[in-house]
N, C-alpha and C positions, 0 to 999 in steps of 0.2 A: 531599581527594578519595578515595573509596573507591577500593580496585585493582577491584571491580565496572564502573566508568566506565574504568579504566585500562586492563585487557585488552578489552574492547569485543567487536565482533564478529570480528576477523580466529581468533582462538583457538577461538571457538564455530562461525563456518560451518568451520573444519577437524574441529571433532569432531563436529559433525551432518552431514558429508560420510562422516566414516569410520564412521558409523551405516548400520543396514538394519531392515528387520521380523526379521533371523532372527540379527542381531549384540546380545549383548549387553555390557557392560560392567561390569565388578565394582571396587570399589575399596573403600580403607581408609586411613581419614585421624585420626588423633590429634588431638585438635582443643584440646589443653594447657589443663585445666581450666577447661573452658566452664561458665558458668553459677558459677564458683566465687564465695562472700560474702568470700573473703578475698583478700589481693594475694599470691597463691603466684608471679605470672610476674616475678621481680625488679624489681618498682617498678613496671613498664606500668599504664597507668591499667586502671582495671577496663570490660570490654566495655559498650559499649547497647548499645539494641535496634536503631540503625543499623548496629555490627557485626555481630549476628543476620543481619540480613537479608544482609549482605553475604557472610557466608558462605555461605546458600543460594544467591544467586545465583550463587556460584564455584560449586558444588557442579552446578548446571543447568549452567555451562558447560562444566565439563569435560566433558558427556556422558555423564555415568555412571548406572544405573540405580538398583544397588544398591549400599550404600556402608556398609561394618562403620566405626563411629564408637567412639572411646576417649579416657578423662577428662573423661567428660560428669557434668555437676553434680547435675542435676537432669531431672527430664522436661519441666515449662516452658522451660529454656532449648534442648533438643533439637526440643522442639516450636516453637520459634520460629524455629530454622535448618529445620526443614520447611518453614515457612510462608512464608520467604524461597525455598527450591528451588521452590515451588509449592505451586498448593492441590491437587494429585493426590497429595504426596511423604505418608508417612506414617512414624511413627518407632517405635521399639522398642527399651526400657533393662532391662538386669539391675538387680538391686538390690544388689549387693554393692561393694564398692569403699570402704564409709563409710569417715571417720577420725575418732579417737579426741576430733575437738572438738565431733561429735554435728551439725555444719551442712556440711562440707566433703566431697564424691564423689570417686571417680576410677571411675566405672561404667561400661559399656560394652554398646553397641548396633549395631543397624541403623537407617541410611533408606534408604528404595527408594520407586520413582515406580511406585504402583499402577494408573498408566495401563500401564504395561509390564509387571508382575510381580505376583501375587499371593502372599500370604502362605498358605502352608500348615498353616506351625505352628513356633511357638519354643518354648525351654526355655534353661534356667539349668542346667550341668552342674554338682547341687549332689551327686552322689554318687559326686564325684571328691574325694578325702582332703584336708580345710584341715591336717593336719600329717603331717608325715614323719620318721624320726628322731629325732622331737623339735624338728623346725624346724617353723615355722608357712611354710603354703606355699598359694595361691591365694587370697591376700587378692582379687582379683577376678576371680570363678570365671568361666572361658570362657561363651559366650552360643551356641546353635547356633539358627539356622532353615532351613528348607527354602522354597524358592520354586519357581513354574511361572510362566514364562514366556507370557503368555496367548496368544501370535498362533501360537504352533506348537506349546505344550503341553511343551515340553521343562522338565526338574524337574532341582534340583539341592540340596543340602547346602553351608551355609558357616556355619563355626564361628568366631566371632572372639574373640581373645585379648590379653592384654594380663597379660605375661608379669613378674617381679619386674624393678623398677628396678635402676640402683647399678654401680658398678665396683668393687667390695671382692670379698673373695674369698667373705665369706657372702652375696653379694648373685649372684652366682655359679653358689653351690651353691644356692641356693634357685630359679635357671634351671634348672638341671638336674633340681631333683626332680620340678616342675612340666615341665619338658617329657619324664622318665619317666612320670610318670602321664597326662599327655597321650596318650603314643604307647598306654600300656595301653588307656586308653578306647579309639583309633580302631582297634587289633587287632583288638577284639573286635568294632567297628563292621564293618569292613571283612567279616573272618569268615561277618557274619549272611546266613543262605541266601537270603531275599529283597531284602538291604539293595541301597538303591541306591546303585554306586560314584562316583557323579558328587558327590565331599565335594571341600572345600577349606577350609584354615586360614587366615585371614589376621589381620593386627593388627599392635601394635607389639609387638616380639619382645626388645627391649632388646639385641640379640645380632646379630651379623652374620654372611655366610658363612664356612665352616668352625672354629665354634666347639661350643662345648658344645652346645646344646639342637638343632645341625642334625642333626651326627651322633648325638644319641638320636633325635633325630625321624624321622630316614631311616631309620632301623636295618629290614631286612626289607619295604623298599622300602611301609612303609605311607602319604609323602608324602615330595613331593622339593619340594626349593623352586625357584622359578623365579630364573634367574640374568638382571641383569640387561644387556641389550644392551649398553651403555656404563655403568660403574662410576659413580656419582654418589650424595650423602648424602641420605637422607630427613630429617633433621633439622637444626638449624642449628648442631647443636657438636659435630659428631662428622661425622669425613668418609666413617665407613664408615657403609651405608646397615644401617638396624635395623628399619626396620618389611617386615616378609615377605609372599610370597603363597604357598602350599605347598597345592600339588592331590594327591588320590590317583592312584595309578598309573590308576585306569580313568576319570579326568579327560580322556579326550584330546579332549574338546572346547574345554576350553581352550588358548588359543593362548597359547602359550609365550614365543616372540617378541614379543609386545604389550606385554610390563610396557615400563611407563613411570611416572618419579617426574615431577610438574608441581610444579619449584619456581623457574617464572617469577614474577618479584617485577612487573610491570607496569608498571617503573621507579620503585616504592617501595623503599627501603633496607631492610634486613631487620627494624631496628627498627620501622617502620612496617608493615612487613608482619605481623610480629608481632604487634604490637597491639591489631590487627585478627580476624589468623585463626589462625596457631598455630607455634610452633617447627617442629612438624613441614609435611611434604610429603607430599599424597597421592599415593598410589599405586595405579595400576588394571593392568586387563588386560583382555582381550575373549575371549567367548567365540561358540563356534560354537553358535547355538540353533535352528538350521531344523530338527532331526529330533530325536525323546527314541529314543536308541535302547535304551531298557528301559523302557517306558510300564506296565509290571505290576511294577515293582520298586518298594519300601517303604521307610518312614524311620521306624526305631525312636524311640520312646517313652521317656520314663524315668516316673517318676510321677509323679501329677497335681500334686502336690505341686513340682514343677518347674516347672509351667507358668508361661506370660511371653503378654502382660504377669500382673505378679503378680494381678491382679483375680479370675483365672482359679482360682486355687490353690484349695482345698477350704476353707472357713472353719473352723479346727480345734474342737470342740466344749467348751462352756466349762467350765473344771475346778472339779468338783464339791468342794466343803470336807470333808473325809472327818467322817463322824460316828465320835464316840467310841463308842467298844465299852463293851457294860455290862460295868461292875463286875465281876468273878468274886465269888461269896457269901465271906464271911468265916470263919472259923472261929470258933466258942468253947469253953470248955471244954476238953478234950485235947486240945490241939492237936499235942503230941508223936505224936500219931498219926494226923497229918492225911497222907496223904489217909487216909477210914476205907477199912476192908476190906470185901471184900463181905459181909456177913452180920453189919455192925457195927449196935450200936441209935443211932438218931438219932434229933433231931429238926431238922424243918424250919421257919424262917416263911418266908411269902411275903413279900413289899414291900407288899401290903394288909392284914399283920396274923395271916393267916390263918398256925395252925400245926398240921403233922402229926408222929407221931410212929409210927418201925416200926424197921424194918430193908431195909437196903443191899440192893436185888435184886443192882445190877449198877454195874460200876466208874463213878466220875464222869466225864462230858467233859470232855476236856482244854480246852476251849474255852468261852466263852460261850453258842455255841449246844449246840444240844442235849438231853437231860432228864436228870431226877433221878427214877428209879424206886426207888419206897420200896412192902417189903411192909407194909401194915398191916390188922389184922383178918382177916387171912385173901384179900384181895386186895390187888393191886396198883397203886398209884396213881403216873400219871407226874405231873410237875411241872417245866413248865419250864424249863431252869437259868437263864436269863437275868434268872427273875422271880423267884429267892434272893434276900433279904436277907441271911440266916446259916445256916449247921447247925450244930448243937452234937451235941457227941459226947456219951453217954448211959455 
């Protein structure tokens, strides 16, 4: 039996209760390589398309609008947990996250219910640095969209993340240089004269309160993370919670008090929960949407070339095979005095045969293009240099 039949209605009339036209709800759920061709979840059989579905329907019960998703395989299998949320829900994957077996993701996106939310615009934050130090660092570069909320028009930014793995100490440092160049990006966001501050980070952060990548992240009050009501794990092997939600200080319509991890099992074992939907535990919050109060404020751009889905991107123009450069003419003859001087006797042929014979007006091109002006007879004749066969020194 799916947990879809096991949590039932009692779970969903409380989150369509604590629903309004002007409440929204944000969330972000890891969903432990979805869509994956190989057995990465230690032995669990590999998902169907009965578990697809079932995770959309979890996804409609919890009541959530829009939902930053991490370790998605592919677009097909993303697109089949939409299809399961609904035929309104709609999805959106970076393309970064491959592994080196050329078939296996760890990519990361959104789905949001386009009866509630419109899409304004994604991007891929590809001109945030893949190395640091010398360490390679954003193997799955952040993803950001902006959404308006349709029934009140209120707009907002949420960038989702999915930050390096690992408990080594280089597993670590590489949190940390990723959430340095994190905080540089949102500085500068933050900064911009029209930007609008209504941003939020969320995803799996590998990292929990008061470690490394929170205190680079807060540094200058650019996002604070939201602390949870009662302390409880997001994922199933680790009791400290690692997946975040982190709003800019001019977030205050997000409510703070809301986060909540859902890691009611439905009276499935966790194995069996697992199996199904994913080690991790989604996590949401709600926000206040009855009023945009900066309805003239703007959500910077990177280049087109960033644009998501990638369909969008500029089809780059196809590279031309370089033609070889002519020949430079050959010498013969003195060649000890090549190049000749000006006012040396030559002669010339063409590559058709044709030959002249005078003096040097003016120095050779150093180059293929260009001419060979020779005086003869009393004028002056140019001669292309590119159409030398040889000069011979006289």
């Amino acid at each position: 039996m799916k947990l879809l039949h096991a949590l039932s209605s009692p779970l969903l009339a409380v989150a369509l209760a604590a629903q309004s036209p002007t409440t929204l709800t944000l969330g972000t759920w890891n969903l432990e390589f979805l869509g994956s061709p190989g057995n990465y979840r230690q032995d669990l059989p590999l998902r169907d398309d009965a578990d697809f579905a079932a995770i959309g329907a979890r996804i409609r019960e919890l009541g959530v609008d829009v939902l930053a998703v991490q370790e998605i395989n592919d677009e097909a299998s993303l697109l089949k947990v939409a299809a399961g949320a609904g035929p309104t829900w709609q999805s959106l994957l970076g393309t970064t996250g491959g592994w080196d077996d050329g078939v296996t993701a760890q990519r990361i996106g959104f789905l949001w219910n386009s009866d509630v939310v419109e899409l304004l615009g994604a991007e891929e934050l590809l001109g945030l640095p893949r190395e640091k130090n010398g360490v390679p660092i954003f193997h799955r570069v952040p993803v950001t969209a902006w959404f308006r909320v349709k029934a009140t028009g209120f707009d907002f930014r949420a960038i989702t993340v999915h930050l390096k793995a690992g408990q080594k100490d280089k597993d670590d440092e590489k949190r940390r240089l990723e959430a340095t160049e994190l905080h540089r990006w949102l500085s500068q966001l933050r900064t911009g004269a029209t930007e609008d501050q209504d941003y939020v980070v969320l995803g799996d952060f590998n990292s929990s309160y008061g470690t490394g990548p929170e205190q680079l992240l807060e540094q200058g009050d650019v996002v604070r993370y939201v602390d949870q009501p009662q302390p409880a794990p997001t994922i199933q092997h680790f009791a400290e919670p690692i997946d975040q939600i982190a709003p800019g200080p001019g977030f205050a319509e997000l409510r703070r008090g809301s986060y909540r991890v859902h890691a009611e099992h439905g009276g499935l074992d966790k194995a069996a929960w697992r199996k199904t939907y994913s080690d991790h535990y989604a996590v949401t919050v709600q926000i206040d949407a009855a009023v945009d109060a900066d309805p003239n404020a703007t959500f910077r751009r990177g280049g087109a070339e960033w644009s998501l889905p990638a369909t969008r991107r500029p089809t780059p123009p196809p590279v031309a095979e370089p033609k070889p450069a002519p020949a430079a003419p050959r010498a013969v003859g003195k060649a000890q005095q090549w190049p000749p001087a000006v006012g040396s006797a030559i002669q010339v042929r063409i590559m058709d045969g044709t030959h002249y014979t005078g003096r040097l007006h003016q120095p050779l091109p150093e180059g293929p293009t260009g001419w060979l002006v020779l005086e003869t007879e009393g004028a002056l004749r140019a001669v292309p240099f590119g159409q030398i066969a040889w000069i011979n020194l006289q």
